[in-house]
C-alpha positions as YAML, in Angstrom:
chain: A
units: angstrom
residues:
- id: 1
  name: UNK
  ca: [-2.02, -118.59, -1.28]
- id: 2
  name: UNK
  ca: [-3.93, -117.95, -4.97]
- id: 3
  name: UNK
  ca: [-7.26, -119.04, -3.16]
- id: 4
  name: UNK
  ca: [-6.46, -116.10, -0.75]
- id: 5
  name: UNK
  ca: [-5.64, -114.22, -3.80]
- id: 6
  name: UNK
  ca: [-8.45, -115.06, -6.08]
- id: 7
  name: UNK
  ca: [-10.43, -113.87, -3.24]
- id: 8
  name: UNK
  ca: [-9.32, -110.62, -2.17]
- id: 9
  name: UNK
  ca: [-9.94, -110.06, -5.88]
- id: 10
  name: UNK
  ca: [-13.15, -111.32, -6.31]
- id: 11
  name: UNK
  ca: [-14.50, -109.62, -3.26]
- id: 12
  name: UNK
  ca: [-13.22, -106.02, -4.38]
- id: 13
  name: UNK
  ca: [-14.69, -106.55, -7.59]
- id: 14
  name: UNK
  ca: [-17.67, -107.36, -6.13]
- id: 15
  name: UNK
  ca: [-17.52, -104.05, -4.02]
- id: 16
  name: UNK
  ca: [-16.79, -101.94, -6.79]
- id: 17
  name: UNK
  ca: [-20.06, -102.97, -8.20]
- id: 18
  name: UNK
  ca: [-21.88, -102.33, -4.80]
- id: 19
  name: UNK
  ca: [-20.46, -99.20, -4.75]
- id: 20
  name: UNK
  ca: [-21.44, -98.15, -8.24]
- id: 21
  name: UNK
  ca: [-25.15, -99.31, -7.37]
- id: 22
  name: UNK
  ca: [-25.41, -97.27, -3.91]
- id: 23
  name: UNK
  ca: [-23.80, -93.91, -5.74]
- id: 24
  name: UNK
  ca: [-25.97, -94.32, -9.12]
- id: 25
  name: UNK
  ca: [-29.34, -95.38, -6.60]
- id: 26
  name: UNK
  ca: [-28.17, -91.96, -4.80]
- id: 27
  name: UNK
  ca: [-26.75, -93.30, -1.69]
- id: 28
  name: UNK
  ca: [-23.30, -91.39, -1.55]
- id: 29
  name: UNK
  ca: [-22.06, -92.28, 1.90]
- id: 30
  name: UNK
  ca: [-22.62, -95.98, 1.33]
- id: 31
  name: UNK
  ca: [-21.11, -95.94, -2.08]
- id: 32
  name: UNK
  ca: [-17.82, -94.24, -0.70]
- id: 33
  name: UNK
  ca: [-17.73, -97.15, 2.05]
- id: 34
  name: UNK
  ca: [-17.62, -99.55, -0.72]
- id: 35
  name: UNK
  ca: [-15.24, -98.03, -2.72]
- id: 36
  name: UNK
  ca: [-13.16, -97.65, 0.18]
- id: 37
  name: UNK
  ca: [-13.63, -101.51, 0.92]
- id: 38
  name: UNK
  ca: [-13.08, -102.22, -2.68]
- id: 39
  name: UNK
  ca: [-9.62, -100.25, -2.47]
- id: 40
  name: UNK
  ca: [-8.50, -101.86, 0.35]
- id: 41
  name: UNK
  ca: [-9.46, -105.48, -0.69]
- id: 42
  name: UNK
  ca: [-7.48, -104.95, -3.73]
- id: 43
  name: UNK
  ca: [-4.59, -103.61, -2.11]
- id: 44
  name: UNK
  ca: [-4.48, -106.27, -0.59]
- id: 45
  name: UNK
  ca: [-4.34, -108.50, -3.64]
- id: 46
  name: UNK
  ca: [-2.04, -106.62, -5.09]
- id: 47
  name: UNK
  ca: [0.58, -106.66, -1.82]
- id: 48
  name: UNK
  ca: [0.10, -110.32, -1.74]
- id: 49
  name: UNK
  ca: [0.73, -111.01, -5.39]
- id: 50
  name: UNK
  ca: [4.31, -109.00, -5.11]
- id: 51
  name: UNK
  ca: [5.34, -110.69, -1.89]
- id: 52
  name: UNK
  ca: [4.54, -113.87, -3.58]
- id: 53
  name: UNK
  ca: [6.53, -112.63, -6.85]
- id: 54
  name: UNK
  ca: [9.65, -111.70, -4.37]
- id: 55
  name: UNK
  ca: [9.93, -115.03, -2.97]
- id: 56
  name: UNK
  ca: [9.97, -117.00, -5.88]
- id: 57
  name: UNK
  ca: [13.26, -114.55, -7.08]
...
């Protein structure tokens, strides 16, 4: 489960910085798709990293 983790991370932080590139380089609509991405990959993380907190309790 952390490489599933680690991942979900990684790959929203990577889409944070997409999205900051598209927005800054003036591409709004693609920007928002990224940050939307980014949001959900790291809700993801973060569900994932309480479920795995409740089960070791």
């Amino acid at each position: 489960m952390l490489k599933s983790k680690m991942t979900d991370l990684v790959i929203g932080l990577i889409m944070v910085y997409f999205a900051y590139d598209r927005i800054s380089a003036g591409q709004t609509k693609m920007g928002i798709l990224f940050v939307v991405l980014a949001f959900l990959n790291l809700v993801a993380f973060y569900v994932k990293l309480r479920t795995e907190k409740q089960e070791q309790q």
